[in-house]
C-alpha positions in Angstrom: -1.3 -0.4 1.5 -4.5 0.3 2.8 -6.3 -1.7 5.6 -8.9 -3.2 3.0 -6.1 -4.4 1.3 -4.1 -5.7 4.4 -7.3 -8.0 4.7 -7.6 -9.5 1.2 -3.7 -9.5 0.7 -1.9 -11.3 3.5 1.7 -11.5 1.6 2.7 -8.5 -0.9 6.6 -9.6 -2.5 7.5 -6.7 -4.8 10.8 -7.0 -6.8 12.7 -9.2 -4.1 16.5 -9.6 -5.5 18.5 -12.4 -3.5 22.0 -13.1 -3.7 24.1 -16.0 -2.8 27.9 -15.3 -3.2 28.4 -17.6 -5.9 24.6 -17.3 -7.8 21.5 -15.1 -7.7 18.7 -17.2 -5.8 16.1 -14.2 -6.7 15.5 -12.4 -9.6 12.9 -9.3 -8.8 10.3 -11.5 -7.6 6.9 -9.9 -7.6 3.4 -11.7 -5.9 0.6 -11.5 -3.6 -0.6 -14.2 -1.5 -4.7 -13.8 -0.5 -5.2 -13.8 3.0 -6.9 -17.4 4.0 -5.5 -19.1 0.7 -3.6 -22.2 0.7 -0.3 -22.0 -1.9 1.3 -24.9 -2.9 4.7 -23.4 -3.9 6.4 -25.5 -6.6 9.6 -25.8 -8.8 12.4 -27.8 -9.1 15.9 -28.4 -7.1 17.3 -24.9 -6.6 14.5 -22.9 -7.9 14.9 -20.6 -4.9 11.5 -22.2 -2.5 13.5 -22.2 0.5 15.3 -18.9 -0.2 12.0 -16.9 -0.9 10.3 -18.7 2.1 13.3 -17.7 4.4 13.0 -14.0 3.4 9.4 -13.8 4.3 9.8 -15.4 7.4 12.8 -12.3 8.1 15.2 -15.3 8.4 17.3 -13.5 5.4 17.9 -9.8 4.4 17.4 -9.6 0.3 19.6 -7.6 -1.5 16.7 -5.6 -2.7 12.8 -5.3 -2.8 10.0 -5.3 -0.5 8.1 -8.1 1.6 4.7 -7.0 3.6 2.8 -9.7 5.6 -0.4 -8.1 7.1 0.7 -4.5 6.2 3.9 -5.2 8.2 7.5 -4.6 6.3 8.9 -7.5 7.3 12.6 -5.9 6.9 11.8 -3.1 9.0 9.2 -5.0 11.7 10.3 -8.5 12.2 9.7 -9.1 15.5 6.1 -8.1 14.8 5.7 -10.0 11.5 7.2 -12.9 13.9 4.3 -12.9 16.4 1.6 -14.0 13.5 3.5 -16.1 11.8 4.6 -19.8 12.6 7.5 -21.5 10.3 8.2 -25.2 9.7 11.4 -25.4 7.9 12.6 -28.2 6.0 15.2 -29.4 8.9 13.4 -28.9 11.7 14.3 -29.6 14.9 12.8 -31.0 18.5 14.4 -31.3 21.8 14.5 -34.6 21.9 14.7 -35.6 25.8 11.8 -32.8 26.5 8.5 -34.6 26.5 5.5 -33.1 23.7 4.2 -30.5 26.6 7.4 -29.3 27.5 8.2 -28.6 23.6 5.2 -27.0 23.2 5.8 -24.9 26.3 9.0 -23.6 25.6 7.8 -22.7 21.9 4.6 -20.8 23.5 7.1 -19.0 25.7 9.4 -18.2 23.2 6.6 -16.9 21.3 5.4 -14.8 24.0 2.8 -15.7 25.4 2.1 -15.0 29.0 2.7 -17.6 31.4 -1.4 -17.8 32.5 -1.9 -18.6 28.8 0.8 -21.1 28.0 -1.1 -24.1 29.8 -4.3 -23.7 27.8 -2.6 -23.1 24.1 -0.8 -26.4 24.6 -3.8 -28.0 25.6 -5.7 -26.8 22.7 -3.0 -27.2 20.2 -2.5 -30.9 21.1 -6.1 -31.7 20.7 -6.1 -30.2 17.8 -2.8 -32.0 16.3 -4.1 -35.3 17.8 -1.5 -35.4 20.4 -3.8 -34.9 23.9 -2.7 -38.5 24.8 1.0 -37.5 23.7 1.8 -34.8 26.1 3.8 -36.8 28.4 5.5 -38.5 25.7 9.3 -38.0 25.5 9.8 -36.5 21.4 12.6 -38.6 20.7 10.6 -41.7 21.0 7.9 -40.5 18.4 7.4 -41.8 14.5 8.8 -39.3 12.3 5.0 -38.6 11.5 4.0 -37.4 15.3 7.5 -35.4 15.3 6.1 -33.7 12.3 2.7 -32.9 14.2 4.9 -31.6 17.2 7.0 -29.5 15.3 3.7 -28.1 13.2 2.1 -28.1 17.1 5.3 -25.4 17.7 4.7 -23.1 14.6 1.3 -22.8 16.0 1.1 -22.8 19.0 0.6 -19.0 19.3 -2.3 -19.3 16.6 -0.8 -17.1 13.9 -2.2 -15.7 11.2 0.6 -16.6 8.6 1.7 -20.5 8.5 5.4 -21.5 6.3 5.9 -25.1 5.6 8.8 -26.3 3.9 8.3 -29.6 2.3 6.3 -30.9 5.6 5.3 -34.1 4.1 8.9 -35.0 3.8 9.8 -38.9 4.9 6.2 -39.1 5.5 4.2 -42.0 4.8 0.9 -42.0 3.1 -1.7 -42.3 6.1 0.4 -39.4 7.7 0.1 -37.4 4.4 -2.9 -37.7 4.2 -3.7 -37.1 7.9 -1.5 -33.7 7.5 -3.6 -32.9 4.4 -6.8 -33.0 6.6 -4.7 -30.1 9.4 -4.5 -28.0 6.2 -7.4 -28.2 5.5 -8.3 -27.1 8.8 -5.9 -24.6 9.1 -7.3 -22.8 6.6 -10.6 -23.2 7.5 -10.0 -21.4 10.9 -8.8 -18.8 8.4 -4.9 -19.1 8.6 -3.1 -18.6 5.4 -0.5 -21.1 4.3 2.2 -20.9 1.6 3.9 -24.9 1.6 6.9 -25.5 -0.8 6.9 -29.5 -1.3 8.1 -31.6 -4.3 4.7 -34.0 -3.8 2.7 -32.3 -5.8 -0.2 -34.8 -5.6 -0.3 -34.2 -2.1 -0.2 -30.5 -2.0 -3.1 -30.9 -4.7 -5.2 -31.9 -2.0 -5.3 -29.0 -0.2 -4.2 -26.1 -2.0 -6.1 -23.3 -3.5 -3.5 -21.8 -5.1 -0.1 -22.3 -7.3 3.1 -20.3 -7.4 5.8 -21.8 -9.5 9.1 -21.2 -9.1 11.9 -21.6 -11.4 15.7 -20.3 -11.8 15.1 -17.9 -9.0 11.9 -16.4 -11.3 7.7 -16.7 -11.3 6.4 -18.7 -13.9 3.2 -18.4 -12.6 1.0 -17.5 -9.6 -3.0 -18.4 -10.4 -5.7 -20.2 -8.3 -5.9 -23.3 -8.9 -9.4 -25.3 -10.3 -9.7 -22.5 -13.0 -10.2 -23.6 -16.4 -7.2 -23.7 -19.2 -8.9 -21.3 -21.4 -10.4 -18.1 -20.7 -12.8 -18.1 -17.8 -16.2 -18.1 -20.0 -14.8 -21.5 -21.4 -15.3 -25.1 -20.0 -12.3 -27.8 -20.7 -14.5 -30.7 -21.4 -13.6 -34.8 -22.3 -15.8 -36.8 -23.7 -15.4 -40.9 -24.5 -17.4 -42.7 -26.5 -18.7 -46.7 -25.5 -17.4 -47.7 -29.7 -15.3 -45.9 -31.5 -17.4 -43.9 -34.0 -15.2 -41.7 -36.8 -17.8 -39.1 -37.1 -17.0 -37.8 -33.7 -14.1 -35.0 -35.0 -16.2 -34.1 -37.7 -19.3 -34.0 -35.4 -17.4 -31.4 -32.6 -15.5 -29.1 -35.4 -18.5 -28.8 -36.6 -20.0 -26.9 -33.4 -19.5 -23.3 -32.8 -18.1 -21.8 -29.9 -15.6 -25.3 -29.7 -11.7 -25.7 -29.6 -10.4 -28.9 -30.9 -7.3 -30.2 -28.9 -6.2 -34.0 -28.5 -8.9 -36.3 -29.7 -9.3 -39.8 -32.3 -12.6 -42.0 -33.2 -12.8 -42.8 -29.0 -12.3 -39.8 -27.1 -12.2 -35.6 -27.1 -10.9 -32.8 -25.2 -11.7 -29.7 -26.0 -12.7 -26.1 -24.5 -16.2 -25.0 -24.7 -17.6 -21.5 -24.7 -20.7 -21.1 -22.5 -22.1 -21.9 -19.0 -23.9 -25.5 -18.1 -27.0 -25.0 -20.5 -23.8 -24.8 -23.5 -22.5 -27.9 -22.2 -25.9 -29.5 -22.0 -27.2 -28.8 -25.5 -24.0 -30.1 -27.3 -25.0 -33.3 -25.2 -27.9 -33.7 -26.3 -26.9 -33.0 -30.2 -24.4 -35.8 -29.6 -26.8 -38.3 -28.4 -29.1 -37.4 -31.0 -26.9 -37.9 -33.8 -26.2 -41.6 -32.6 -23.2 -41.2 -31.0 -22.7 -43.5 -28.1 -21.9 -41.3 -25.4 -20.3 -43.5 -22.5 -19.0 -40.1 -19.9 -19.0 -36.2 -21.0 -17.7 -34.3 -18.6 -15.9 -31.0 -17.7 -12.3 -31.7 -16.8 -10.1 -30.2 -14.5 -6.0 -30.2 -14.7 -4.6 -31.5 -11.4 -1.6 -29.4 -9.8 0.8 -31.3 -11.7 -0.6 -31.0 -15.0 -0.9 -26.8 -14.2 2.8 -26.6 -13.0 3.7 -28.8 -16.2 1.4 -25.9 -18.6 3.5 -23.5 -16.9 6.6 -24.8 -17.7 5.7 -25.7 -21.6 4.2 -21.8 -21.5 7.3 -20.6 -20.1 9.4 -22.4 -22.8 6.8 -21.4 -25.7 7.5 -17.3 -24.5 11.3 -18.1 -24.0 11.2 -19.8 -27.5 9.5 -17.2 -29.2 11.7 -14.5 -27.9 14.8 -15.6 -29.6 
């Protein structure tokens, strides 16, 4: 891989096989992850999230295929791959009689950083965790909230380029969600990328840029997220009425360019070819003909909705093939 691809490519999986002793985890799993992206990796129980995420982390040696994080084989260079990446996995663990700045010292050590350097990274990585006023604070006596922010404060506290997090938002109530959700966001804004496995997919879908679904060990799908359900020259748009009105079928089938989906004498949903001005003009032809037009808008699937396509496309192939 050249260095222009290193750059828009952070994570390159090609044909990863894993096997457990009693099951295959993996099944030749092929994807790239954009550097700076945020991907919210989702499946069901046993799906393989944790599996695939311990492999890139070089925390598990696949039975076959590749895995390159920042042009680095992650087989063949782990300790390299190590220093720019931080991993939060599912059970993680804090000293618990060390206080926040001692656990963030040991983990800036252990990262290797040098001692003149350690004092400062704490100090920024606190403030940036909102734990400055923490740092004297004994972990064991935390909510299970600030433990979380400690052991995120430990993944990166050597400011990595790479961030694993599996199912952070676990036991977590909704202000610390949603306060986690906002560090994402940051995150990735300072240009870290970010691959988080969680089974909340309303809260990954407030931060993520991108969707990898997982299933049986296989990809269902790996797309960026906020794209449209048809092809990309096609809006998804809803419209409701104010009074049902039974000409309103007739009215959009009528309309070229349009694709029908669910609809009755209230409401529509249906893809659109064209850019703003398309959506604008069928608008106005609406109002025109006396329809009363209460909201017409473009809609957008959420992450749930775009894992659920995935799985009814999946089914649909699977179907078709026998």
């Amino acid at each position: 891989m050249s260095a222009t691809q290193g750059e828009e490519f952070m994570i390159t999986v090609s044909d990863l096989t894993f096997d457990y002793a009693s099951h295959r985890a993996l099944h030749q799993v092929s994807f790239t992850l954009e550097a700076g992206s945020v991907t919210a990796l989702v499946g069901p129980n046993g799906a393989g999230k944790t599996t695939l995420m311990r492999c890139i982390a070089g925390l598990e040696v696949p039975l076959s295929g590749t895995i390159t994080v920042a042009d680095m084989d992650v087989i063949e260079r782990p300790r390299e791959v190590h220093r720019l990446m931080g991993y939060l996995s599912d059970f993680f663990g804090l000293y618990q009689e060390l206080t926040v700045a001692q656990c963030l010292e040991y983990a800036a050590a252990s990262q290797g950083l040098p001692p003149s350097a350690i004092e400062g990274a704490v100090r920024d990585t606190a403030q940036r965790l909102g734990l400055a006023d923490r740092l004297s604070q004994v972990s064991g006596t935390l909510s299970r909230g600030l433990r979380q922010r400690v052991a995120i404060g430990q993944a990166i506290i050597h400011n990595p380029r790479v961030l694993l997090l599996d199912e952070p938002a676990s036991g977590l109530d909704p202000e610390a969600r949603a306060s986690l959700a906002a560090l994402f966001r940051q995150l990735q804004a300072s240009g870290m990328t970010l691959l988080v496995s969680s089974h909340i997919l309303a809260e990954l879908d407030e931060y993520s840029s991108h969707m990898l679904a997982l299933r049986d060990g296989r990809i269902l799908e790996y797309r960026a997220l906020g794209q449209n359900i048809a092809a990309a020259t096609s809006r998804r748009i809803r419209v409701t009425l104010a009074r049902p009105d039974a000409a309103l079928t007739e009215r959009l089938r009528a309309q070229a360019g349009l694709t029908l989906h669910a609809h009755d004498e209230s409401s529509a949903e249906f893809d659109l070819e064209g850019d703003d001005a398309a959506q604008a003009a069928l608008l106005a032809a609406l109002v025109a003909s006396g329809m009363p037009v209460l909201s017409f808008a473009e809609h957008k699937e959420n992450l749930q909705q775009s894992y659920l396509r995935s799985i009814e496309n999946h089914q649909s192939a699977a179907g078709g093939a026998a």
